[in-house]
C-alpha positions in Angstrom: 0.0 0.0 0.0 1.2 3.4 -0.8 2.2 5.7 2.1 -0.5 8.3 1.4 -2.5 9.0 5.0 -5.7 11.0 5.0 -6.7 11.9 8.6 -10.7 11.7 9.1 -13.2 11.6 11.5 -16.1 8.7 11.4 -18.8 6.9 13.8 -17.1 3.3 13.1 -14.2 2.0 14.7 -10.8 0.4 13.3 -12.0 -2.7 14.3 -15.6 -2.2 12.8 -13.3 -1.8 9.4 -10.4 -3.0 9.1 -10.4 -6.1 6.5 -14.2 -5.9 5.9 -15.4 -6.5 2.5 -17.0 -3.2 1.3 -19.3 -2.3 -2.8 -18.4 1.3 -4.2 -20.1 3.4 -6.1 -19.0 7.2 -7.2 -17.7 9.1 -9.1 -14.3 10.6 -8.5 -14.8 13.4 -11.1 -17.1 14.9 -13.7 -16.4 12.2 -16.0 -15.2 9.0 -14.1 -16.9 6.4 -12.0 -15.8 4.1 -9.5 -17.5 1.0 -9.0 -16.2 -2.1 -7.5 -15.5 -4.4 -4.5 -12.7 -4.3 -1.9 -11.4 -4.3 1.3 -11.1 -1.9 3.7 -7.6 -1.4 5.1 -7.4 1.1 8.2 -4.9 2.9 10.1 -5.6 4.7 13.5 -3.5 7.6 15.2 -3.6 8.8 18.7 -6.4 10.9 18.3 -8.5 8.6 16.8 -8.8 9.9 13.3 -9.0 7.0 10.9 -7.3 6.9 7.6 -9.2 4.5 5.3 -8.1 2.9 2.5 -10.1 0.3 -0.2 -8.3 -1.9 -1.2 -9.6 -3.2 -5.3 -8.0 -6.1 -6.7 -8.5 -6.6 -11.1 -8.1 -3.4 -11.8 -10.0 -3.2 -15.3 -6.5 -2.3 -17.4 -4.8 -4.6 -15.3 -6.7 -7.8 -13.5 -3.2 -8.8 -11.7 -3.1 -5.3 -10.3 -4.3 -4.1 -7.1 -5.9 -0.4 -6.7 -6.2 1.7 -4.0 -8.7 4.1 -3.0 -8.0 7.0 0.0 -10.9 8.3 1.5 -11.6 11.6 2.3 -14.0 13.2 5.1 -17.0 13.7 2.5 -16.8 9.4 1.1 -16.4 8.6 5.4 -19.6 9.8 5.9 -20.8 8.0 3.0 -20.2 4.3 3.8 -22.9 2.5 5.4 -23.2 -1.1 6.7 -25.0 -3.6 4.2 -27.7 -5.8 5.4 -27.4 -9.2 7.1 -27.7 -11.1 4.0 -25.6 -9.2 1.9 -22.9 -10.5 -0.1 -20.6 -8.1 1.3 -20.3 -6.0 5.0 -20.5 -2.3 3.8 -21.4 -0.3 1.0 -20.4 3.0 -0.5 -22.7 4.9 -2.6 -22.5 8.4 -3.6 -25.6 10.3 -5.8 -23.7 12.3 -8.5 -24.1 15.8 -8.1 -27.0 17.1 -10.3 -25.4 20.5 -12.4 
């Protein structure tokens, strides 16, 4: 993993993350979209600020490759845990803005 840390605040816990499977969905700019499934991989500091990482393996241009996403404050408050009988633990789903 690359050594980029975003500090960010969120109501789940290291342990509620770390490892857990997790569906996204957004777009990272006016013309690209991010959909996929990974793994979270999380890092804690002594104030408790989380820096989250997804971890996506098959990259489209690249299946061997591995991809990873940083999240900022804004896709933190986004994630939400999936139901019981979901395939995977959380999901992260953001409405494109309307312009």
């Amino acid at each position: 993993m690359d050594e980029f840390i975003q500090w960010v605040k969120s109501n789940w816990s290291k342990a509620d993350l770390d490892g857990k499977s997790v569906q996204i969905d957004f777009a990272s700019s006016k013309d690209r979209w991010i959909k996929g499934v990974g793994r979270f991989r999380v890092k804690e500091n002594e104030r408790r600020e989380l820096s989250i990482t997804v971890e996506i393996e098959g990259d489209p241009g690249s299946p061997s490759k591995v991809r990873h996403i940083h999240l900022n404050q804004s896709l933190a408050n986004a994630m939400n845990r999936c139901p019981p009988a979901s395939t995977h633990d959380f999901f992260l789903y953001v409405e494109p803005a309307i312009l």
